[in-house]
C-alpha positions in Angstrom: 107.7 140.2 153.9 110.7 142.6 154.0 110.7 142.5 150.2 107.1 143.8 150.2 107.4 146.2 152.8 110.1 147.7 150.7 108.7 148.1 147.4 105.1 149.5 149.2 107.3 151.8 150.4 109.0 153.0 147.4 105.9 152.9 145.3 104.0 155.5 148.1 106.7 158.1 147.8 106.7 158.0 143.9 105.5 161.2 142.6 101.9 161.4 141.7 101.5 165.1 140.3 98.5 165.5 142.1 98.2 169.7 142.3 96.8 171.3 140.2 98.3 173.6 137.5 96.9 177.3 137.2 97.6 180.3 135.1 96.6 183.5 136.5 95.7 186.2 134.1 95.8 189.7 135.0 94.5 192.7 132.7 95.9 195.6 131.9 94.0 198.9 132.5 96.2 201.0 129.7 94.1 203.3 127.8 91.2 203.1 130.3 88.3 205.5 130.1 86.1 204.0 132.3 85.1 203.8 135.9 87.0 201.6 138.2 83.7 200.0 138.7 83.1 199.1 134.9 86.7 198.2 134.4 86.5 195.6 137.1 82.7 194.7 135.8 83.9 194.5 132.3 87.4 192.1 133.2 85.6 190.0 135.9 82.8 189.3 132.7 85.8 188.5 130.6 87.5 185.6 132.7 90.7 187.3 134.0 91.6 186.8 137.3 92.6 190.4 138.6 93.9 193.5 137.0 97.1 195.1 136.6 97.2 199.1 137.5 99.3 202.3 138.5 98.0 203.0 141.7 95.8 205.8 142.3 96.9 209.1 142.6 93.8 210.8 144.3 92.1 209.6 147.5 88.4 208.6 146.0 90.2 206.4 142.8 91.8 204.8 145.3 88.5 204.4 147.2 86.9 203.4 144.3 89.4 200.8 143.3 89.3 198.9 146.0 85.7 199.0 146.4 85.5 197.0 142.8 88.0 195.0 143.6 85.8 194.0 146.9 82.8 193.7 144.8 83.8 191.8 141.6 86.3 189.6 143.4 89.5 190.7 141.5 93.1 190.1 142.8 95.6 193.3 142.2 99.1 194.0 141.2 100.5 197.2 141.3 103.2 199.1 139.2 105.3 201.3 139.8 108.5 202.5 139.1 111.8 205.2 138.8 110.8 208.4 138.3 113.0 209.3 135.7 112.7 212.9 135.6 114.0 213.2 139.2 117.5 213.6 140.4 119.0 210.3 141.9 118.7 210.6 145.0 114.9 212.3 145.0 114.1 209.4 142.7 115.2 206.9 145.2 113.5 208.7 148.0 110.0 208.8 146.1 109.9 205.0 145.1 110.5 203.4 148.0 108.4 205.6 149.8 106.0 204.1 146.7 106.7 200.8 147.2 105.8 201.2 151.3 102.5 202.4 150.3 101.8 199.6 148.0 102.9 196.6 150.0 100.3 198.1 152.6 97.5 197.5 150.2 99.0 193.7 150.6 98.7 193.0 146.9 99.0 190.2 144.6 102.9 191.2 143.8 104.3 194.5 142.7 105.8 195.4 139.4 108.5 198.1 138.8 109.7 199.6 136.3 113.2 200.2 138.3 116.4 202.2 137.8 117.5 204.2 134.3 119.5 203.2 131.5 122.0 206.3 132.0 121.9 205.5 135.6 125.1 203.7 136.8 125.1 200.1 137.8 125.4 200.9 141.8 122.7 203.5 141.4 120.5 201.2 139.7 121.4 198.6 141.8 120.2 200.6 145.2 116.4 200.4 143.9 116.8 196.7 143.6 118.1 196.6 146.5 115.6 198.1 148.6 112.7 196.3 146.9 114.3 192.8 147.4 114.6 193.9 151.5 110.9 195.4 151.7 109.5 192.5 149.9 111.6 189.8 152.0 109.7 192.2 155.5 106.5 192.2 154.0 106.1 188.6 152.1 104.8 190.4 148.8 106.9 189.9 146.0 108.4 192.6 144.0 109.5 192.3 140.4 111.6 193.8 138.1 110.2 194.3 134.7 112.3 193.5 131.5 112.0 197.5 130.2 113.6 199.7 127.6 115.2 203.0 129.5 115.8 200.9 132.9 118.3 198.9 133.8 116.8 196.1 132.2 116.7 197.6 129.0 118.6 194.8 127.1 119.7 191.1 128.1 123.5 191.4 128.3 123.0 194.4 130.9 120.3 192.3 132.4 122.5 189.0 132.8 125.2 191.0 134.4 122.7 192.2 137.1 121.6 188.6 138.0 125.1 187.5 138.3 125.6 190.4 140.7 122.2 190.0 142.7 121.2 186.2 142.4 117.5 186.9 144.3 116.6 189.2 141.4 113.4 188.6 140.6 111.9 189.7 136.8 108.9 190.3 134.8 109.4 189.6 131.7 108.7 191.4 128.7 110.5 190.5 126.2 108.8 192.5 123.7 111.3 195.3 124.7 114.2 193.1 123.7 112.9 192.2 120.2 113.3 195.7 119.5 116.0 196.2 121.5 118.2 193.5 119.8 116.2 193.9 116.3 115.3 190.3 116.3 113.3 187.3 118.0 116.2 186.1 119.8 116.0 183.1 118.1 119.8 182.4 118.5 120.2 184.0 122.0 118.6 180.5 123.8 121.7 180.2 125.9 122.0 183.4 126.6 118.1 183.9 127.3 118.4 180.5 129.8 119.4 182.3 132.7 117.2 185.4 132.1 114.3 183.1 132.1 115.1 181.2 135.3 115.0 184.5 137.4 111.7 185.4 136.0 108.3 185.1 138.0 105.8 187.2 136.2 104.8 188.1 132.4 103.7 190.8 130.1 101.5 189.0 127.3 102.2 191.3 124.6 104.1 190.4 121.1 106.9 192.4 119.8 108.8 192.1 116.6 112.2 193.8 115.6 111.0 196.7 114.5 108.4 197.6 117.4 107.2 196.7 120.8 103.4 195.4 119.5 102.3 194.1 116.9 99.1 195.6 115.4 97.0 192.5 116.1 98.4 188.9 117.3 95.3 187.5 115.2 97.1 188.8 111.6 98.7 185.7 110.2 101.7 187.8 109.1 102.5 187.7 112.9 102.3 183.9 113.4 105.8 183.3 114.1 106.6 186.2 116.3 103.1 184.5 118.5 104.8 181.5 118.5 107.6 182.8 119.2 106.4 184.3 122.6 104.6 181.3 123.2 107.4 178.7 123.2 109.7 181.4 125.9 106.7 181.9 127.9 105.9 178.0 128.4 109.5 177.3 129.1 109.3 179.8 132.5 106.1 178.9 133.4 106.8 174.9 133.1 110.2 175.9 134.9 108.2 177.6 137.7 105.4 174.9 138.1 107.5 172.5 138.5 108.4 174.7 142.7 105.0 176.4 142.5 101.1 175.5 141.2 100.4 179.6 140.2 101.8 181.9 137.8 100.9 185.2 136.6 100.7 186.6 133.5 99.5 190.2 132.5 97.9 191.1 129.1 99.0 193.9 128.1 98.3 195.3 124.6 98.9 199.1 124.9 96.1 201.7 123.4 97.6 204.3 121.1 100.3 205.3 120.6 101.4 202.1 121.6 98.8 200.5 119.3 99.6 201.6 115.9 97.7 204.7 114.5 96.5 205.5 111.1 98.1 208.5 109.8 96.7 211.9 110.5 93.1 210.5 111.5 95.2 208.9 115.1 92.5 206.0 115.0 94.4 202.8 116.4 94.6 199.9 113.7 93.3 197.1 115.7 90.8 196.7 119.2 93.2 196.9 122.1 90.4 195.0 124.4 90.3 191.9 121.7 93.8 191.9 121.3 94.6 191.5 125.3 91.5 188.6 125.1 93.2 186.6 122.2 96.9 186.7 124.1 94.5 185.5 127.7 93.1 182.9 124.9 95.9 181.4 123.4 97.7 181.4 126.8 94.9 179.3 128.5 94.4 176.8 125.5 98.7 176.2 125.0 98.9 176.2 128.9 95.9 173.8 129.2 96.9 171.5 127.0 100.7 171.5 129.0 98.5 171.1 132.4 96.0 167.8 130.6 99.6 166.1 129.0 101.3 166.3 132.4 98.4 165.4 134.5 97.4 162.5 132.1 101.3 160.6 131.6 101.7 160.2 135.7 98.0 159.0 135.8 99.3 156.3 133.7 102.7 155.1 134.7 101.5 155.8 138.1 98.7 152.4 137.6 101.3 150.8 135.2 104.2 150.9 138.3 101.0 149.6 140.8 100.2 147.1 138.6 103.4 145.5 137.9 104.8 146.3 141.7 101.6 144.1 142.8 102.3 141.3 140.6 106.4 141.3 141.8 105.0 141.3 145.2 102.6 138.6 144.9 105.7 136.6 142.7 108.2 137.3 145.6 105.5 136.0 148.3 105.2 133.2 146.9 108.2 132.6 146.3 109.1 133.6 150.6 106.4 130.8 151.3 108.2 127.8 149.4 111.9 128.8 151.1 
Protein backbone atom coordinates (compact mmCIF):
# COMPACT_ATOMS: atom_id res chain seq x y z
CA UNK A 1 0.00 0.00 0.00
CA UNK A 2 3.03 2.39 0.71
CA UNK A 3 4.28 1.48 -2.79
CA UNK A 4 1.01 2.80 -4.21
CA UNK A 5 0.53 5.63 -2.20
CA UNK A 6 3.92 6.72 -3.42
CA UNK A 7 3.77 6.46 -7.07
CA UNK A 8 -0.20 8.22 -6.85
CA UNK A 9 1.59 10.74 -5.43
CA UNK A 10 4.35 11.29 -7.77
CA UNK A 11 2.14 10.85 -10.78
CA UNK A 12 -0.42 13.93 -9.37
CA UNK A 13 2.42 16.39 -9.15
CA UNK A 14 3.68 15.52 -12.75
CA UNK A 15 3.22 18.49 -14.87
CA UNK A 16 0.23 18.46 -17.03
CA UNK A 17 0.56 21.81 -19.05
CA UNK A 18 -2.87 22.65 -18.51
CA UNK A 19 -2.93 26.73 -19.22
CA UNK A 20 -3.47 27.97 -21.90
CA UNK A 21 -0.92 29.70 -24.28
CA UNK A 22 -1.94 33.21 -25.73
CA UNK A 23 -0.36 35.80 -27.96
CA UNK A 24 -1.48 39.16 -27.55
CA UNK A 25 -1.36 41.39 -30.55
CA UNK A 26 -1.35 44.99 -30.27
CA UNK A 27 -1.59 47.50 -33.45
CA UNK A 28 0.22 50.23 -34.24
CA UNK A 29 -1.50 53.59 -34.89
CA UNK A 30 1.60 55.08 -37.04
CA UNK A 31 0.47 57.01 -39.94
CA UNK A 32 -3.11 57.24 -38.56
CA UNK A 33 -5.67 59.65 -40.21
CA UNK A 34 -8.59 58.58 -38.69
CA UNK A 35 -10.69 59.09 -35.67
CA UNK A 36 -9.86 57.35 -32.48
CA UNK A 37 -13.25 55.85 -32.92
CA UNK A 38 -12.54 54.28 -36.45
CA UNK A 39 -9.09 53.29 -35.57
CA UNK A 40 -10.39 51.20 -32.70
CA UNK A 41 -13.58 50.07 -34.97
CA UNK A 42 -11.28 49.25 -37.74
CA UNK A 43 -8.40 47.02 -35.28
CA UNK A 44 -11.22 45.53 -33.10
CA UNK A 45 -12.76 44.18 -36.80
CA UNK A 46 -9.34 43.06 -37.58
CA UNK A 47 -8.60 40.59 -34.57
CA UNK A 48 -5.97 42.48 -32.59
CA UNK A 49 -6.30 42.61 -29.11
CA UNK A 50 -5.49 46.40 -28.26
CA UNK A 51 -3.50 49.09 -29.81
CA UNK A 52 -0.24 50.59 -29.38
CA UNK A 53 -0.21 54.66 -29.23
CA UNK A 54 1.59 58.00 -28.15
CA UNK A 55 -0.66 59.34 -25.78
CA UNK A 56 -2.74 62.16 -26.44
CA UNK A 57 -1.50 65.52 -26.36
CA UNK A 58 -4.94 67.45 -26.20
CA UNK A 59 -7.68 66.89 -23.60
CA UNK A 60 -10.67 65.71 -26.14
CA UNK A 61 -8.09 62.95 -28.04
CA UNK A 62 -7.50 61.77 -24.88
CA UNK A 63 -11.33 61.75 -24.25
CA UNK A 64 -11.85 60.23 -27.23
CA UNK A 65 -9.43 57.51 -26.87
CA UNK A 66 -10.52 56.12 -24.10
CA UNK A 67 -14.02 56.35 -24.97
CA UNK A 68 -13.13 53.64 -28.02
CA UNK A 69 -11.18 51.84 -26.07
CA UNK A 70 -14.45 51.54 -23.60
CA UNK A 71 -16.57 50.82 -26.52
CA UNK A 72 -14.70 48.35 -28.77
CA UNK A 73 -13.12 46.53 -25.83
CA UNK A 74 -9.39 47.25 -26.64
CA UNK A 75 -6.45 46.90 -24.08
CA UNK A 76 -3.71 49.95 -24.45
CA UNK A 77 -0.02 50.39 -24.19
CA UNK A 78 1.41 53.59 -24.24
CA UNK A 79 4.79 55.01 -25.55
CA UNK A 80 6.80 57.32 -24.70
CA UNK A 81 10.05 58.30 -24.46
CA UNK A 82 13.41 60.87 -24.04
CA UNK A 83 12.88 63.94 -25.43
CA UNK A 84 15.94 64.32 -27.19
CA UNK A 85 15.94 67.86 -28.09
CA UNK A 86 15.95 68.85 -24.38
CA UNK A 87 18.80 69.41 -22.09
CA UNK A 88 19.47 66.47 -19.58
CA UNK A 89 18.19 67.39 -16.87
CA UNK A 90 14.73 69.02 -18.52
CA UNK A 91 14.53 65.72 -20.39
CA UNK A 92 14.57 63.73 -17.29
CA UNK A 93 12.13 66.07 -15.59
CA UNK A 94 9.61 65.84 -18.62
CA UNK A 95 9.60 61.94 -18.90
CA UNK A 96 9.03 60.85 -15.64
CA UNK A 97 6.60 63.36 -15.16
CA UNK A 98 5.26 61.31 -18.57
CA UNK A 99 5.48 58.20 -17.29
CA UNK A 100 3.36 59.32 -13.89
CA UNK A 101 0.64 60.35 -16.18
CA UNK A 102 0.56 57.18 -18.01
CA UNK A 103 0.72 54.61 -15.26
CA UNK A 104 -2.49 56.59 -14.07
CA UNK A 105 -4.34 55.56 -17.06
CA UNK A 106 -3.38 51.93 -15.55
CA UNK A 107 -2.38 50.48 -18.94
CA UNK A 108 -1.57 47.28 -20.45
CA UNK A 109 2.41 48.16 -20.04
CA UNK A 110 4.39 51.16 -21.09
CA UNK A 111 6.98 51.37 -23.77
CA UNK A 112 9.88 53.96 -23.93
CA UNK A 113 11.95 54.90 -26.09
CA UNK A 114 14.59 55.90 -23.18
CA UNK A 115 17.88 57.70 -22.85
CA UNK A 116 20.23 59.07 -26.03
CA UNK A 117 22.99 57.50 -27.80
CA UNK A 118 25.42 60.67 -26.97
CA UNK A 119 24.05 60.53 -23.57
CA UNK A 120 26.50 58.98 -21.00
CA UNK A 121 25.91 55.64 -19.45
CA UNK A 122 24.94 57.24 -15.85
CA UNK A 123 22.69 59.73 -17.58
CA UNK A 124 21.07 57.08 -19.53
CA UNK A 125 20.98 54.98 -16.86
CA UNK A 126 18.84 57.59 -14.39
CA UNK A 127 15.70 57.19 -16.91
CA UNK A 128 15.92 53.43 -16.40
CA UNK A 129 16.15 53.88 -13.22
CA UNK A 130 13.23 55.75 -12.42
CA UNK A 131 10.95 53.75 -14.71
CA UNK A 132 12.07 50.37 -13.03
CA UNK A 133 11.02 52.18 -9.39
CA UNK A 134 7.58 53.72 -10.71
CA UNK A 135 6.66 50.55 -12.37
CA UNK A 136 7.76 48.34 -9.22
CA UNK A 137 4.91 51.28 -7.08
CA UNK A 138 2.43 51.04 -9.62
CA UNK A 139 2.49 47.11 -10.81
CA UNK A 140 2.43 48.27 -14.60
CA UNK A 141 5.38 47.27 -16.37
CA UNK A 142 7.63 49.49 -18.23
CA UNK A 143 9.87 48.53 -21.02
CA UNK A 144 12.78 49.54 -22.76
CA UNK A 145 12.58 49.37 -26.48
CA UNK A 146 15.56 48.04 -28.52
CA UNK A 147 16.02 51.72 -30.52
CA UNK A 148 18.59 53.35 -32.74
CA UNK A 149 19.63 56.92 -31.03
CA UNK A 150 18.90 55.56 -27.39
CA UNK A 151 20.84 53.71 -25.28
CA UNK A 152 19.74 50.66 -26.73
CA UNK A 153 20.81 51.51 -30.04
CA UNK A 154 23.07 48.47 -30.64
CA UNK A 155 23.52 44.95 -28.71
CA UNK A 156 27.06 45.26 -27.26
CA UNK A 157 25.91 48.71 -25.58
CA UNK A 158 22.70 46.95 -24.67
CA UNK A 159 24.44 43.84 -23.06
CA UNK A 160 26.56 46.11 -20.98
CA UNK A 161 23.37 47.80 -19.57
CA UNK A 162 21.79 44.45 -18.42
CA UNK A 163 24.90 43.36 -16.73
CA UNK A 164 24.77 46.67 -14.89
CA UNK A 165 20.89 46.66 -14.14
CA UNK A 166 19.78 42.91 -14.08
CA UNK A 167 15.65 43.97 -13.72
CA UNK A 168 16.01 45.63 -17.09
CA UNK A 169 13.24 44.92 -18.93
CA UNK A 170 13.22 45.33 -23.14
CA UNK A 171 11.09 45.52 -26.08
CA UNK A 172 12.54 44.23 -28.65
CA UNK A 173 13.04 45.48 -31.97
CA UNK A 174 15.47 44.11 -33.47
CA UNK A 175 14.86 45.57 -36.77
CA UNK A 176 17.06 48.50 -35.48
CA UNK A 177 20.01 46.15 -34.93
CA UNK A 178 19.92 44.63 -38.53
CA UNK A 179 20.75 47.89 -39.65
CA UNK A 180 22.69 48.78 -36.95
CA UNK A 181 25.14 45.73 -37.29
CA UNK A 182 24.42 45.52 -41.26
CA UNK A 183 23.35 41.97 -40.94
CA UNK A 184 20.70 39.37 -39.52
CA UNK A 185 22.74 38.50 -36.61
CA UNK A 186 22.85 35.26 -37.73
CA UNK A 187 26.25 34.60 -35.95
CA UNK A 188 25.61 36.87 -32.82
CA UNK A 189 23.20 33.73 -31.12
CA UNK A 190 25.38 33.84 -28.07
CA UNK A 191 25.67 37.17 -27.91
CA UNK A 192 21.82 37.81 -28.65
CA UNK A 193 21.04 34.94 -25.68
CA UNK A 194 21.12 37.19 -22.95
CA UNK A 195 19.45 40.19 -24.81
CA UNK A 196 16.56 37.96 -25.46
CA UNK A 197 16.13 36.65 -21.88
CA UNK A 198 15.53 40.27 -20.57
CA UNK A 199 12.95 40.92 -23.13
CA UNK A 200 9.05 41.03 -22.39
CA UNK A 201 7.42 42.75 -25.30
CA UNK A 202 7.83 42.91 -29.30
CA UNK A 203 7.80 45.14 -32.27
CA UNK A 204 6.61 42.79 -35.32
CA UNK A 205 8.31 44.58 -37.99
CA UNK A 206 11.26 43.04 -40.42
CA UNK A 207 14.45 44.76 -40.95
CA UNK A 208 17.29 43.78 -43.24
CA UNK A 209 20.94 45.26 -43.24
CA UNK A 210 20.36 47.89 -45.24
CA UNK A 211 17.00 49.37 -43.54
CA UNK A 212 14.66 49.16 -40.74
CA UNK A 213 11.46 47.65 -43.03
CA UNK A 214 11.22 45.88 -45.55
CA UNK A 215 8.78 47.09 -48.28
CA UNK A 216 6.34 44.15 -47.83
CA UNK A 217 7.05 40.81 -45.62
CA UNK A 218 4.78 39.08 -48.34
CA UNK A 219 7.70 39.62 -51.28
CA UNK A 220 9.44 36.34 -51.44
CA UNK A 221 12.87 38.18 -51.84
CA UNK A 222 12.33 38.86 -48.00
CA UNK A 223 11.61 35.14 -46.92
CA UNK A 224 14.66 34.75 -44.99
CA UNK A 225 14.92 37.96 -43.16
CA UNK A 226 10.70 36.75 -42.11
CA UNK A 227 12.11 33.80 -41.01
CA UNK A 228 14.62 35.22 -39.57
CA UNK A 229 12.41 37.34 -37.18
CA UNK A 230 10.31 34.52 -36.70
CA UNK A 231 12.82 31.97 -35.23
CA UNK A 232 14.21 35.12 -32.42
CA UNK A 233 10.75 35.93 -31.73
CA UNK A 234 9.60 32.19 -30.84
CA UNK A 235 12.66 31.65 -28.87
CA UNK A 236 11.50 34.78 -26.20
CA UNK A 237 8.16 34.10 -26.31
CA UNK A 238 8.65 30.09 -25.60
CA UNK A 239 11.24 31.39 -22.99
CA UNK A 240 8.61 33.63 -21.39
CA UNK A 241 5.55 31.07 -21.50
CA UNK A 242 7.31 28.76 -19.97
CA UNK A 243 6.85 31.71 -16.26
CA UNK A 244 3.82 33.32 -17.91
CA UNK A 245 0.55 32.28 -20.22
CA UNK A 246 0.57 36.07 -22.18
CA UNK A 247 2.78 37.85 -24.26
CA UNK A 248 2.59 40.87 -26.31
CA UNK A 249 3.51 41.66 -29.43
CA UNK A 250 2.99 45.03 -31.47
CA UNK A 251 2.74 45.22 -35.27
CA UNK A 252 4.33 47.78 -36.33
CA UNK A 253 4.95 48.48 -40.04
CA UNK A 254 5.64 52.26 -40.24
CA UNK A 255 3.66 54.62 -43.08
CA UNK A 256 6.06 56.72 -45.16
CA UNK A 257 8.84 57.56 -44.79
CA UNK A 258 9.29 54.58 -42.95
CA UNK A 259 7.53 52.64 -45.64
CA UNK A 260 9.52 52.99 -48.73
CA UNK A 261 8.40 55.85 -51.20
CA UNK A 262 8.52 55.99 -54.92
CA UNK A 263 10.63 58.66 -56.14
CA UNK A 264 9.32 62.09 -56.55
CA UNK A 265 5.56 60.99 -56.62
CA UNK A 266 6.15 60.08 -52.28
CA UNK A 267 3.48 57.18 -52.81
CA UNK A 268 4.50 54.32 -50.26
CA UNK A 269 5.49 50.98 -52.20
CA UNK A 270 3.30 48.58 -50.25
CA UNK A 271 -0.17 48.85 -47.87
CA UNK A 272 1.11 49.60 -44.33
CA UNK A 273 -2.47 48.18 -42.90
CA UNK A 274 -1.82 44.69 -44.84
CA UNK A 275 1.53 44.59 -44.01
CA UNK A 276 0.95 44.89 -40.01
CA UNK A 277 -2.08 42.02 -40.69
CA UNK A 278 0.35 39.50 -42.46
CA UNK A 279 3.14 39.96 -39.48
CA UNK A 280 -0.39 39.46 -36.75
CA UNK A 281 -0.96 36.41 -39.34
CA UNK A 282 2.08 34.61 -39.51
CA UNK A 283 2.62 35.30 -35.75
CA UNK A 284 -0.74 33.57 -34.78
CA UNK A 285 -0.28 30.54 -37.25
CA UNK A 286 3.80 29.88 -36.14
CA UNK A 287 2.68 30.54 -32.48
CA UNK A 288 -0.39 28.27 -32.82
CA UNK A 289 1.14 25.57 -34.10
CA UNK A 290 4.01 25.94 -30.97
CA UNK A 291 0.84 26.26 -28.45
CA UNK A 292 -1.17 22.71 -30.38
CA UNK A 293 2.64 20.65 -30.31
CA UNK A 294 3.07 21.55 -26.71
CA UNK A 295 -0.34 21.00 -25.58
CA UNK A 296 -0.75 17.75 -27.65
CA UNK A 297 2.97 15.79 -26.41
CA UNK A 298 1.91 16.20 -22.44
CA UNK A 299 -1.61 14.97 -23.38
CA UNK A 300 0.05 11.95 -24.39
CA UNK A 301 2.88 10.97 -22.04
CA UNK A 302 0.59 12.27 -19.44
CA UNK A 303 -2.08 8.83 -20.33
CA UNK A 304 1.08 6.89 -21.32
CA UNK A 305 2.79 7.52 -17.47
CA UNK A 306 -1.16 6.76 -16.06
CA UNK A 307 -1.34 3.90 -17.87
CA UNK A 308 1.80 2.14 -17.14
CA UNK A 309 1.83 3.68 -13.29
CA UNK A 310 -1.68 1.73 -12.99
CA UNK A 311 -0.47 -1.41 -14.30
CA UNK A 312 2.95 -1.22 -11.79
CA UNK A 313 0.53 -0.57 -9.10
CA UNK A 314 -1.84 -3.32 -9.72
CA UNK A 315 1.73 -5.73 -10.39
CA UNK A 316 3.10 -4.43 -6.98
CA UNK A 317 -0.44 -5.17 -5.16
CA UNK A 318 -0.46 -8.26 -6.09
CA UNK A 319 2.56 -8.97 -5.44
CA UNK A 320 2.00 -7.13 -1.40
CA UNK A 321 -0.91 -9.78 -1.20
CA UNK A 322 1.20 -13.08 -1.79
CA UNK A 323 4.16 -11.74 0.90
Amino acid sequence: MRIRFLLTCLLFTLPFYSQEKKLECYQTDWGRQISWDAFCEKTKAAGYDGIEVWFPTELQSELDLKRALDQYGLKVIFLTGTNKTLPFEEAFIRYTENLMSLVAFNPIAVNCLTGNDFYPFEQNNSFIDAANKLAKEHNIPIYHETHRGRFSYNLPDTKRYIQVIPDLKLTLDISHWMVVHESLLENEVTELSEVLNHSHHIIARIGHAEGPQVNSPEAPEWKKAVNRYLDIWEIVIRQKWQTQNVFTITTEFGSADHMPTLPYAHVPVADQWKANMYMMKILNVRLNNLIQLRSTLPIINTELIRFMTSRFVFELTGLNSHI
